[in-house]
KESEVEX-589459 format. One record per residue: residue number from 0; residue in three letters; x, y, z of N, C-alpha, C in turn. Coordinates in Angstrom, 2 decimals, always signed. Layout:
# KESEVEX-589459
n,res,n_px,n_py,n_pz,ca_px,ca_py,ca_pz,c_px,c_py,c_pz
NUM,ALA,X,Y,Z,X,Y,Z,X,Y,Z;
...
This chain:
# KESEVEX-589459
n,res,n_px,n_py,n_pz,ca_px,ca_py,ca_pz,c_px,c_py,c_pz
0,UNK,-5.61,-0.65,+18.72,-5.18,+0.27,+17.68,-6.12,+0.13,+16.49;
1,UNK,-6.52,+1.00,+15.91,-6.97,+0.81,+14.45,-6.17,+1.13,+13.01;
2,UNK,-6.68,+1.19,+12.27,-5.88,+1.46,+11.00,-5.61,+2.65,+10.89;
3,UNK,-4.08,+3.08,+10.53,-3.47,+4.24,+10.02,-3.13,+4.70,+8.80;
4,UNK,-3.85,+5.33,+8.27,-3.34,+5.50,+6.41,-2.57,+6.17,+5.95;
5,UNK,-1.80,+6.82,+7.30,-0.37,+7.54,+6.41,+0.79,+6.77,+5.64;
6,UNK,+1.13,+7.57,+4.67,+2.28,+6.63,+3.94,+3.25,+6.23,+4.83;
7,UNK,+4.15,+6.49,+5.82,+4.72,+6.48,+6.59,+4.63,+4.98,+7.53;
8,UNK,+3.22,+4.73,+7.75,+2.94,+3.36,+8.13,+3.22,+2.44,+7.36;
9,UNK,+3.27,+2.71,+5.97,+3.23,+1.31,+5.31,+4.60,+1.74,+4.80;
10,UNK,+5.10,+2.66,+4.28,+6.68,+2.74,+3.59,+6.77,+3.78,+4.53;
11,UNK,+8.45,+3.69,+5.45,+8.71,+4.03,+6.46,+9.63,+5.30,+5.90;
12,UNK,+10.15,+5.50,+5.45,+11.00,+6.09,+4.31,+10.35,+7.05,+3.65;
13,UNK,+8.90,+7.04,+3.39,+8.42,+8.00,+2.69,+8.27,+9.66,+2.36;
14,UNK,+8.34,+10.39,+2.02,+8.55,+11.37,+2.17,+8.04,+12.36,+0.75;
15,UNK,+7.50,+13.51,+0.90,+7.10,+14.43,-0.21,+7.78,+15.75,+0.16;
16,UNK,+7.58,+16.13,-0.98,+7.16,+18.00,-0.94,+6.81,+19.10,-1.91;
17,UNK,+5.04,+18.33,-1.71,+4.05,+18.69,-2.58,+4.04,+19.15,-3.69;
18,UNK,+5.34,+18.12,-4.63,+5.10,+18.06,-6.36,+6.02,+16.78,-5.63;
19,UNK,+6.87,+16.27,-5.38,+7.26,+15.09,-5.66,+7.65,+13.98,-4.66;
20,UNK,+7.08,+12.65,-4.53,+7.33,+11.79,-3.33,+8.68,+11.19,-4.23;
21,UNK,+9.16,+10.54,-2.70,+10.10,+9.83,-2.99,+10.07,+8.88,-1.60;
22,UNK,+10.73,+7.65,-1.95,+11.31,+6.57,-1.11,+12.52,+6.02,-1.39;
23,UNK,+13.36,+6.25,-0.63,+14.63,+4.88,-0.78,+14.68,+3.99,-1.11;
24,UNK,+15.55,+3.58,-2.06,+15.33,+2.39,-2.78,+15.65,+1.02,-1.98;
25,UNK,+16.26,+1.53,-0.23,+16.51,+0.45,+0.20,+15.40,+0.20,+1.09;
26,UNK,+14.48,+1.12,+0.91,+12.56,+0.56,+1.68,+12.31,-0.42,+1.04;
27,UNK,+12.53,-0.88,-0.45,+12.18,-2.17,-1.15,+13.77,-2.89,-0.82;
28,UNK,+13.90,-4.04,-0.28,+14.62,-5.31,+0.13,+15.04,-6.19,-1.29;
29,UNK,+14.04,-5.80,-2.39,+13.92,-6.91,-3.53,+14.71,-6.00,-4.54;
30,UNK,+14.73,-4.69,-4.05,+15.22,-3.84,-6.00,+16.47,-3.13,-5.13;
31,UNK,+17.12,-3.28,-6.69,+18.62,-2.98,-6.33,+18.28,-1.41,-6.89;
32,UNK,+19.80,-0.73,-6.30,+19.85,+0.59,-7.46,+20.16,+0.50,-9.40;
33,UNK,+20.95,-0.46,-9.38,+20.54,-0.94,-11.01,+19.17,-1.05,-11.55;
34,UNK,+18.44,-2.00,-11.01,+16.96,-2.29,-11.28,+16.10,-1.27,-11.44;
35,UNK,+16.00,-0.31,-10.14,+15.46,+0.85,-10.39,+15.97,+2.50,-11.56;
36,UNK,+17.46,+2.09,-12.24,+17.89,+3.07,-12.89,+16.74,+3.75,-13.93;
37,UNK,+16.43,+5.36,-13.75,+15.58,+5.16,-14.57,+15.52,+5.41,-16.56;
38,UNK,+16.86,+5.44,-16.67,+17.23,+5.10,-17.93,+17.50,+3.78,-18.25;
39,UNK,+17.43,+2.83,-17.30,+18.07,+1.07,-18.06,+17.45,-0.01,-16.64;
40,UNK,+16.74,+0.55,-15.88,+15.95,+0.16,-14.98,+14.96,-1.23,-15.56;
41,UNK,+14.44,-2.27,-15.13,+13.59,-3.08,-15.35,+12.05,-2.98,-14.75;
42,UNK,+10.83,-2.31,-14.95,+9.54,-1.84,-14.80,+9.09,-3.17,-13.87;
43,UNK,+9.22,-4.40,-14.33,+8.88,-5.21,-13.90,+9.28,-5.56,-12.22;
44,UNK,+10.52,-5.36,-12.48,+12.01,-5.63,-10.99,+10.86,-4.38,-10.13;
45,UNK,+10.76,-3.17,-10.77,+10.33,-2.15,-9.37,+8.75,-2.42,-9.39;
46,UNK,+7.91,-3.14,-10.06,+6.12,-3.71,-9.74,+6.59,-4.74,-8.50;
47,UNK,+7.52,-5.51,-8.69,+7.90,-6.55,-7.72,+8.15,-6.32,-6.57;
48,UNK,+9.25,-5.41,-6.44,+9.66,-5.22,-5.31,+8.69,-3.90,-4.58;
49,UNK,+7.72,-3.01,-5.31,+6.53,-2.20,-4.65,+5.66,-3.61,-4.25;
50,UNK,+4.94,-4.63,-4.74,+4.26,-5.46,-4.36,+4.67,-6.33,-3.10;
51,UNK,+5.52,-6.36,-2.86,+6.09,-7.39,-2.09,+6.71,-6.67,-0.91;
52,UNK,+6.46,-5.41,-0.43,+6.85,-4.89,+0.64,+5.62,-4.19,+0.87;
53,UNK,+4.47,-3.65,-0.12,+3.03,-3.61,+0.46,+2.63,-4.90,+0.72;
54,UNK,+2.87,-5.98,+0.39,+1.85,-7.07,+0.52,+2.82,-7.14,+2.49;
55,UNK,+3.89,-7.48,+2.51,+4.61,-7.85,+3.28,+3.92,-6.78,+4.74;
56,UNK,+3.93,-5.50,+4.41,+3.69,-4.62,+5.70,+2.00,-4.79,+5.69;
57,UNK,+0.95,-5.06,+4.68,-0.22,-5.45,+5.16,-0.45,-7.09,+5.90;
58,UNK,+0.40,-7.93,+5.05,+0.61,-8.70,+6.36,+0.96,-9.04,+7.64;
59,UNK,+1.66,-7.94,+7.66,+2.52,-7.69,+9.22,+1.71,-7.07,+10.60;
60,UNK,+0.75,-6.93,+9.60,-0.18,-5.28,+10.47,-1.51,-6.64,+10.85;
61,UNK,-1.41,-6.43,+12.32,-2.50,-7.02,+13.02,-4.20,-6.86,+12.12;
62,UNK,-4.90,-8.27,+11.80,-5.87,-7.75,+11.15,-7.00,-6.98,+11.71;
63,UNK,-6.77,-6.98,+13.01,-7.69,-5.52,+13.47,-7.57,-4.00,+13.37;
64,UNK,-6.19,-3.82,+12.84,-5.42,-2.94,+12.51,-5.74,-2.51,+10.87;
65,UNK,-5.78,-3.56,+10.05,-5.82,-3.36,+8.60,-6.82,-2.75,+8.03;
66,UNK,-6.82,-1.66,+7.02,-8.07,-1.33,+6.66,-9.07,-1.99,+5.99;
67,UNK,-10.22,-1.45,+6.10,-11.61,-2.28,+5.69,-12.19,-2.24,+4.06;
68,UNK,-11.40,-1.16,+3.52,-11.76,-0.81,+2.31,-10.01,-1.17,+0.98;
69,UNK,-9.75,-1.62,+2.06,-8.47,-1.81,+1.14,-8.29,-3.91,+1.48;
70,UNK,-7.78,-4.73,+0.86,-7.22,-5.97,+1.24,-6.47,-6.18,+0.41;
71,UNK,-5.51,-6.92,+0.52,-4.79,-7.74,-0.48,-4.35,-9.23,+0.17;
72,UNK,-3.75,-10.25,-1.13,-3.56,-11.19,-0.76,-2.36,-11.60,-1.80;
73,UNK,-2.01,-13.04,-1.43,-0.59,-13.44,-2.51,-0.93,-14.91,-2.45;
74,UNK,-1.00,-15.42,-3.44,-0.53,-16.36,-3.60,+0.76,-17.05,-4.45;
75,UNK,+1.36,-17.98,-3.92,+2.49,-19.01,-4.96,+2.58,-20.03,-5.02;
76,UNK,+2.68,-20.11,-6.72,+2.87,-21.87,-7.08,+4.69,-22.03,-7.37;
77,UNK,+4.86,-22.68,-7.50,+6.38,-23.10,-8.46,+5.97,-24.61,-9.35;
78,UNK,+6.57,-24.17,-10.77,+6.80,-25.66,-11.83,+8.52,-25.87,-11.26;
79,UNK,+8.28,-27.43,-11.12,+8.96,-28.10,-10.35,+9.83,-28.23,-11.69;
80,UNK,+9.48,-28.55,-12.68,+10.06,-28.74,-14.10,+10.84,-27.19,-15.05;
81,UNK,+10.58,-26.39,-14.54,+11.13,-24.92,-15.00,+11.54,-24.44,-13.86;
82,UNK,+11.36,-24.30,-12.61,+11.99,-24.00,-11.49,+11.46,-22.71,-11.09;
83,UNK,+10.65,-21.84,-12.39,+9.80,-20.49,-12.04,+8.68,-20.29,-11.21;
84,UNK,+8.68,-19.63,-10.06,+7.71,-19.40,-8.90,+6.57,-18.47,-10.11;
85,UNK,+5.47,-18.47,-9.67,+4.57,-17.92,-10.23,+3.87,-16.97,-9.03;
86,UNK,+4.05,-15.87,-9.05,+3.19,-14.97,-7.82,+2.13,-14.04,-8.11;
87,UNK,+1.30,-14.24,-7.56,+0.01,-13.66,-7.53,-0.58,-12.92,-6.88;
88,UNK,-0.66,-11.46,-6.77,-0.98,-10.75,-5.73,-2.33,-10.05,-5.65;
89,UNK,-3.60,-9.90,-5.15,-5.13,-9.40,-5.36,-5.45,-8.86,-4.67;
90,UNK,-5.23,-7.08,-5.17,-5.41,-6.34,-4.10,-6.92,-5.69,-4.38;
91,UNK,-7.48,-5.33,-3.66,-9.12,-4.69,-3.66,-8.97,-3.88,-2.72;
92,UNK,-9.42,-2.43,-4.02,-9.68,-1.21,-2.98,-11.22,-0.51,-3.26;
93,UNK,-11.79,-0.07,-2.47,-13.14,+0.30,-2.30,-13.50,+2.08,-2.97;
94,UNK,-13.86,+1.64,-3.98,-14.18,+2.90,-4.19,-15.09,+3.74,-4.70;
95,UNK,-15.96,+4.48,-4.42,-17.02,+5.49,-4.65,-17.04,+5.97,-6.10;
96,UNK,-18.21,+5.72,-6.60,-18.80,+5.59,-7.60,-18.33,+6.57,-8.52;
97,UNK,-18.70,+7.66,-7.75,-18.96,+8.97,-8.63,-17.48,+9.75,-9.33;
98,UNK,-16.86,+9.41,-7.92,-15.57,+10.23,-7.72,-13.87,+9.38,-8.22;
99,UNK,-14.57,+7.97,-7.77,-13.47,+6.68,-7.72,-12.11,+7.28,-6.81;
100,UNK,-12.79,+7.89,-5.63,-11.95,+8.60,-4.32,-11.78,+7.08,-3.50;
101,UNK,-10.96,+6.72,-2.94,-11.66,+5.58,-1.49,-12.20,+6.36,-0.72;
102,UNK,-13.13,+5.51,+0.05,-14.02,+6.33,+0.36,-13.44,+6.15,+2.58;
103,UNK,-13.47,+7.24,+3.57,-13.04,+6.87,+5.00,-13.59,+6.08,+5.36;
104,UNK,-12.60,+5.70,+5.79,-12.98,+3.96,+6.89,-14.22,+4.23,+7.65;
Protein backbone atom coordinates (compact mmCIF):
# COMPACT_ATOMS: atom_id res chain seq x y z
CA UNK A 1 0.00 0.00 0.00
CA UNK A 2 1.26 3.51 -0.21
CA UNK A 3 0.21 6.69 1.32
CA UNK A 4 -3.34 8.06 1.17
CA UNK A 5 -4.01 11.78 1.74
CA UNK A 6 -7.59 11.87 2.07
CA UNK A 7 -8.94 13.32 5.24
CA UNK A 8 -10.91 10.35 5.78
CA UNK A 9 -7.67 8.23 6.33
CA UNK A 10 -6.44 10.08 9.04
CA UNK A 11 -9.92 11.47 10.74
CA UNK A 12 -12.48 8.86 9.93
CA UNK A 13 -15.42 11.08 10.68
CA UNK A 14 -14.50 13.72 8.41
CA UNK A 15 -16.67 15.30 6.31
CA UNK A 16 -17.31 18.81 4.20
CA UNK A 17 -19.54 20.67 2.00
CA UNK A 18 -17.46 23.02 0.29
CA UNK A 19 -17.65 26.09 2.82
CA UNK A 20 -17.51 24.02 5.94
CA UNK A 21 -15.66 20.75 7.40
CA UNK A 22 -16.61 19.23 10.31
CA UNK A 23 -15.63 16.17 12.60
CA UNK A 24 -17.18 14.64 15.65
CA UNK A 25 -16.05 15.51 18.58
CA UNK A 26 -15.94 11.88 19.51
CA UNK A 27 -13.02 11.34 16.51
CA UNK A 28 -10.85 13.10 19.31
CA UNK A 29 -10.87 10.39 22.47
CA UNK A 30 -9.10 13.36 24.60
CA UNK A 31 -11.88 16.40 24.15
CA UNK A 32 -15.05 16.34 25.70
CA UNK A 33 -18.16 18.33 24.35
CA UNK A 34 -17.53 20.95 27.20
CA UNK A 35 -13.88 21.45 26.12
CA UNK A 36 -14.72 21.98 22.68
CA UNK A 37 -17.85 24.55 23.52
CA UNK A 38 -17.26 27.25 21.31
CA UNK A 39 -18.30 30.01 23.63
CA UNK A 40 -16.44 28.60 27.02
CA UNK A 41 -14.40 25.88 25.22
CA UNK A 42 -10.51 25.60 26.24
CA UNK A 43 -8.17 26.30 22.75
CA UNK A 44 -5.61 24.48 24.38
CA UNK A 45 -7.95 21.04 25.42
CA UNK A 46 -8.92 21.05 21.35
CA UNK A 47 -4.65 21.70 20.08
CA UNK A 48 -4.38 18.53 22.37
CA UNK A 49 -6.73 16.41 21.55
CA UNK A 50 -6.21 17.43 17.30
CA UNK A 51 -2.43 16.52 18.14
CA UNK A 52 -2.79 13.42 19.72
CA UNK A 53 -5.10 11.59 17.36
CA UNK A 54 -2.93 12.94 14.25
CA UNK A 55 0.16 11.96 15.97
CA UNK A 56 -1.67 8.61 17.10
CA UNK A 57 -3.12 7.65 13.35
CA UNK A 58 0.47 8.64 11.80
CA UNK A 59 1.78 6.27 14.13
CA UNK A 60 -0.51 3.60 13.46
CA UNK A 61 0.01 3.79 9.66
CA UNK A 62 2.75 1.32 8.53
CA UNK A 63 5.94 3.46 7.76
CA UNK A 64 5.83 2.43 4.22
CA UNK A 65 2.51 3.73 4.12
CA UNK A 66 3.33 7.27 5.67
CA UNK A 67 3.92 10.18 3.64
CA UNK A 68 7.33 11.45 2.58
CA UNK A 69 6.74 15.09 2.76
CA UNK A 70 4.87 15.18 5.88
CA UNK A 71 6.49 13.45 9.52
CA UNK A 72 5.81 13.96 12.87
CA UNK A 73 7.02 12.82 16.14
CA UNK A 74 6.22 13.09 20.17
CA UNK A 75 8.06 13.10 22.68
CA UNK A 76 7.44 12.87 26.88
CA UNK A 77 9.06 13.79 29.93
CA UNK A 78 7.18 13.95 33.42
CA UNK A 79 8.66 16.11 36.77
CA UNK A 80 8.40 13.50 39.22
CA UNK A 81 8.18 16.53 41.76
CA UNK A 82 5.02 18.42 40.05
CA UNK A 83 3.55 15.33 38.56
CA UNK A 84 3.10 17.45 34.99
CA UNK A 85 3.86 15.33 31.77
CA UNK A 86 5.47 17.68 29.37
CA UNK A 87 4.54 16.72 25.55
CA UNK A 88 6.19 17.52 22.62
CA UNK A 89 5.03 17.04 19.28
CA UNK A 90 7.40 17.97 15.71
CA UNK A 91 5.63 17.89 12.91
CA UNK A 92 7.47 18.77 9.36
CA UNK A 93 5.69 19.42 6.31
CA UNK A 94 7.40 19.98 2.92
CA UNK A 95 6.70 22.80 1.20
CA UNK A 96 7.33 24.66 -2.14
CA UNK A 97 8.83 27.76 -2.14
CA UNK A 98 6.91 29.87 -4.22
CA UNK A 99 3.43 28.79 -3.45
CA UNK A 100 4.01 27.18 0.31
CA UNK A 101 1.42 24.39 -1.44
CA UNK A 102 2.90 20.72 -0.23
CA UNK A 103 4.16 19.73 -2.88
CA UNK A 104 2.78 15.44 -4.46
CA UNK A 105 4.43 12.72 -3.10
Amino acid sequence: MAFDPTPTTWLASWSEDGTTISVPIATFPELTAVEADAATGDIRKIVWALMEKLYSEYNGTLVADRPAKWTMSKSSSINTTTGVVTNTFVTTLLTEIATQEVPAE
